[in-house]
Structures are given as structure tokens and as C-alpha cells.
Backbone as CSV, one residue per row, in Angstrom:
resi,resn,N_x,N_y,N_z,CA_x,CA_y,CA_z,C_x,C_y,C_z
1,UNK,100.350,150.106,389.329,98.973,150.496,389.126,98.570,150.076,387.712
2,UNK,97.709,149.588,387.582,96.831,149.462,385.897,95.822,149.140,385.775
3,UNK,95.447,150.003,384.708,93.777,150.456,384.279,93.539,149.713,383.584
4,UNK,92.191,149.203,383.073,91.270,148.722,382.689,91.609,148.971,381.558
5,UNK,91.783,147.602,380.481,92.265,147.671,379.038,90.751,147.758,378.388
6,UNK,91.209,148.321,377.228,89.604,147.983,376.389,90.199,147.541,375.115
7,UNK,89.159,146.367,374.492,89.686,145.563,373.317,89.977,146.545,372.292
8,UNK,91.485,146.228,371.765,91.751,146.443,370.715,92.622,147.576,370.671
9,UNK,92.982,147.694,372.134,94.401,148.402,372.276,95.543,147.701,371.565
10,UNK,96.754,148.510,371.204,97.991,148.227,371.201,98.841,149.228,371.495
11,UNK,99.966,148.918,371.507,101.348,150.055,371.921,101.014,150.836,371.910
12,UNK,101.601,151.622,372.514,102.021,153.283,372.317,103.389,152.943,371.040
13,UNK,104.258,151.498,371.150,105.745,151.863,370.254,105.050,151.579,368.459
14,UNK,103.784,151.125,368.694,103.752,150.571,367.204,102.654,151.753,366.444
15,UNK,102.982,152.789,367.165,101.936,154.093,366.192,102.852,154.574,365.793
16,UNK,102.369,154.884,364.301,103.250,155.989,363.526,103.411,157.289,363.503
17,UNK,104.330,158.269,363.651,104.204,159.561,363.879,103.159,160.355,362.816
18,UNK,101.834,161.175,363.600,100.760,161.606,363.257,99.793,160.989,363.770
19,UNK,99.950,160.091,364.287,98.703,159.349,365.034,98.671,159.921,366.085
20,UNK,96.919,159.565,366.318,96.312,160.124,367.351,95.870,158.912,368.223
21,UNK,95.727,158.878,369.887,95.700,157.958,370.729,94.887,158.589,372.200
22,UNK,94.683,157.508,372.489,94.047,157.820,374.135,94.799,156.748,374.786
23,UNK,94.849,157.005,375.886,95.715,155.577,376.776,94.517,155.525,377.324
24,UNK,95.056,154.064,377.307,93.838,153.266,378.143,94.607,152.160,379.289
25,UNK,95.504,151.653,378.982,96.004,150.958,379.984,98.210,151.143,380.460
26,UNK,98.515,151.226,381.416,99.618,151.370,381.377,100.275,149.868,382.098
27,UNK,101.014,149.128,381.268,101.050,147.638,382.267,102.444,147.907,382.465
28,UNK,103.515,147.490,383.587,104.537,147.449,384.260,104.385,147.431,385.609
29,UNK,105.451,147.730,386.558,105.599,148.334,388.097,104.996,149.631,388.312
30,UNK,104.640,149.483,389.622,104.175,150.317,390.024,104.831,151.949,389.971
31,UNK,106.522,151.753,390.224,107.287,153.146,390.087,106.862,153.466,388.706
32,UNK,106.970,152.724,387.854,106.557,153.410,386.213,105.461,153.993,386.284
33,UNK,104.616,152.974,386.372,102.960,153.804,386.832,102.912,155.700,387.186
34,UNK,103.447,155.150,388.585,103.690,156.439,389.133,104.122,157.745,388.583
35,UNK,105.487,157.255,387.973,106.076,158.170,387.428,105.952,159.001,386.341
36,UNK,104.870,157.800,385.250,104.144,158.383,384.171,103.197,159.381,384.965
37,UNK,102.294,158.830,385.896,100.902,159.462,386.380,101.695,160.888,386.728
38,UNK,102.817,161.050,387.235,103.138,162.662,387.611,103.776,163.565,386.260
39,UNK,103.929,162.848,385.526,104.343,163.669,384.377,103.106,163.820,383.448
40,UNK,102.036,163.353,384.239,100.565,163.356,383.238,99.608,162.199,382.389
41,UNK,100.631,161.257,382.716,100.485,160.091,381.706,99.713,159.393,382.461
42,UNK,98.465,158.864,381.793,97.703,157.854,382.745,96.412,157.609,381.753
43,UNK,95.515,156.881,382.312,94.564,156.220,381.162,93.528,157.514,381.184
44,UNK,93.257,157.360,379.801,92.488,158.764,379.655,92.858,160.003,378.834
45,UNK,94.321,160.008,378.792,95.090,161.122,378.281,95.352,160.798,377.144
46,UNK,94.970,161.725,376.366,95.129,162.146,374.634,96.483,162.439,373.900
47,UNK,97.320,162.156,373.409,98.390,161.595,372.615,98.232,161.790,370.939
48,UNK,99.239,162.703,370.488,99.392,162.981,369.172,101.436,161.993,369.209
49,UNK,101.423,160.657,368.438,102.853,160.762,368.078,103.850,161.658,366.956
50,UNK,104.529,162.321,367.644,105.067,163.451,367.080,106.688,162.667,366.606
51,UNK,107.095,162.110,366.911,108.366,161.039,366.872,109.098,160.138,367.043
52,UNK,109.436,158.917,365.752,109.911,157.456,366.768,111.448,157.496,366.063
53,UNK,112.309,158.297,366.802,113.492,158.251,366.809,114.413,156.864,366.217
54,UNK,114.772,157.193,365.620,115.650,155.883,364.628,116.902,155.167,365.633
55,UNK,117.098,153.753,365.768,118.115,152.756,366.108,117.485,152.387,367.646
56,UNK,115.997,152.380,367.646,115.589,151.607,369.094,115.288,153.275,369.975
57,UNK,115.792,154.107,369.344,115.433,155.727,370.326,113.750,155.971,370.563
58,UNK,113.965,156.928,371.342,112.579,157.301,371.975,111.463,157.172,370.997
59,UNK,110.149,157.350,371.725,109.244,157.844,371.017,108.781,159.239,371.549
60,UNK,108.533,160.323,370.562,108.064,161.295,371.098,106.478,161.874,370.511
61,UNK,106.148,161.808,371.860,104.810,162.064,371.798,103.901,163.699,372.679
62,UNK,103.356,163.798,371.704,102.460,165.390,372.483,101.448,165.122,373.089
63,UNK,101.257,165.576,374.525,100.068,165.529,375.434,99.731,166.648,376.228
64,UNK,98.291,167.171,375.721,97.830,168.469,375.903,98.930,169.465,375.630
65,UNK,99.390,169.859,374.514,100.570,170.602,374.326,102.033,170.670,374.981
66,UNK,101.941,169.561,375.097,104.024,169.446,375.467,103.948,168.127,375.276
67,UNK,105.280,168.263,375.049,106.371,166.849,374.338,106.621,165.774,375.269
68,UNK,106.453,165.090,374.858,107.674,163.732,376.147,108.264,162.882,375.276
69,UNK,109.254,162.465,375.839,110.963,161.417,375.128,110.312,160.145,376.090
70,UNK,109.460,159.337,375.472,109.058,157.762,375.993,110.528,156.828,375.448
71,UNK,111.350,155.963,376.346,111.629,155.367,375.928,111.161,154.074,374.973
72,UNK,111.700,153.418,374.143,110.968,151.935,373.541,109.809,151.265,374.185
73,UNK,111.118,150.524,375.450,110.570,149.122,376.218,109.693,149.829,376.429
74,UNK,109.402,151.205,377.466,108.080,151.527,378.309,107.427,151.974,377.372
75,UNK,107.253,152.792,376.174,106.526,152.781,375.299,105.335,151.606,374.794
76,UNK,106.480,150.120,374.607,105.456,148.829,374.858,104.530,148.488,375.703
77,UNK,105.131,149.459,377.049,103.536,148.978,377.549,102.835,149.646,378.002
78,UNK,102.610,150.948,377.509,101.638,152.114,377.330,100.462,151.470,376.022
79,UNK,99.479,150.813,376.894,98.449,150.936,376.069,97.974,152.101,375.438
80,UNK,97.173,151.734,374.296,96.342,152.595,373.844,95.837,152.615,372.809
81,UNK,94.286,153.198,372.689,93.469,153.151,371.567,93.796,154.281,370.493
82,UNK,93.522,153.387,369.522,94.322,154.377,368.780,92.993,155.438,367.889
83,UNK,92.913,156.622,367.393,91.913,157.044,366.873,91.348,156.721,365.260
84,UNK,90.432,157.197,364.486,89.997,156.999,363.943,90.789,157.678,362.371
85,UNK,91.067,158.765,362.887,91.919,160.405,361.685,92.940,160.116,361.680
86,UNK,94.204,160.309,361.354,94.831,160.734,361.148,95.229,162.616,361.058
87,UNK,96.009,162.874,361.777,95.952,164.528,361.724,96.639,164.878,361.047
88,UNK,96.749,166.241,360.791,96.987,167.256,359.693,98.792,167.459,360.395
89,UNK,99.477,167.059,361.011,101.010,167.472,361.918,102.112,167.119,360.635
């Protein structure tokens, strides 16, 4: 499945922890798709990065108040716009 990019997305792996994000596009297979969409993840959803784990490890990110362990690779292709602030975390 994948949504409609809007210019000037990048990663979900290349935000720094404290950034704020919206997804906008998720590119891979369809099981990924999926599997994000049931754990919540899908274009539209709001994203604080809370952690990019050191030696290639996860990224961890907060959505609507709970955590998720994104690996790298799929991290790369979690679009998303990134916001304007920087937050106070």
C-alpha cells in the first residue's frame, strides 16, 4: 500500500531525536504497509523521535503516546514531513 508523497519529505531514519513529524508516505511491500497500518502507523500520524539507538539499532519513536522500536532499513522508508519546532522532550 502507499500514500501520496508530498514534496519535501524525507526519512523517518534521518530525524534527530526531538523532532517532530507527520507521515506522509510509507514505500515498501505490502506486509510492511500492513503491519505498520495495525500498529497505527500510516500517513497522517504524528511522530515525536524519542530515539536512534547507536551501531545501526532502532529508531524510537512516540505516536499519540506510546513508543515503537522502528527498525533502520524500514525506518528509510517511512516517509515524512518533518515539522517546523522543535520540542521541549
Amino acid at each position: 500500500m502507499r500514500f501520496s508523497a508530498k514534496s519535501g519529505s524525507k526519512a523517518l531514519s534521518s530525524l534527530a531525536p526531538g523532532r517532530q513529524a507527520v507521515v506522509v508516505e510509507i514505500e515498501g511491500n505490502e506486509e510492511e504497509s500492513r503491519r505498520l497500518g495495525e500498529l497505527g502507523v500510516s500517513a497522517g500520524s504524528s511522530l515525536i523521535v524519542v530515539a536512534r539507538l547507536p551501531f545501526g539499532g532502532p529508531i524510537v519513536a512516540q505516536f499519540e503516546g506510546w513508543k515503537l522500536a522502528i527498525g533502520r532499513r524500514l525506518a528509510q522508508r517511512i516517509r515524512v514531513s518533518e515539522s517546523r519546532y522543535k520540542t521541549n522532550s
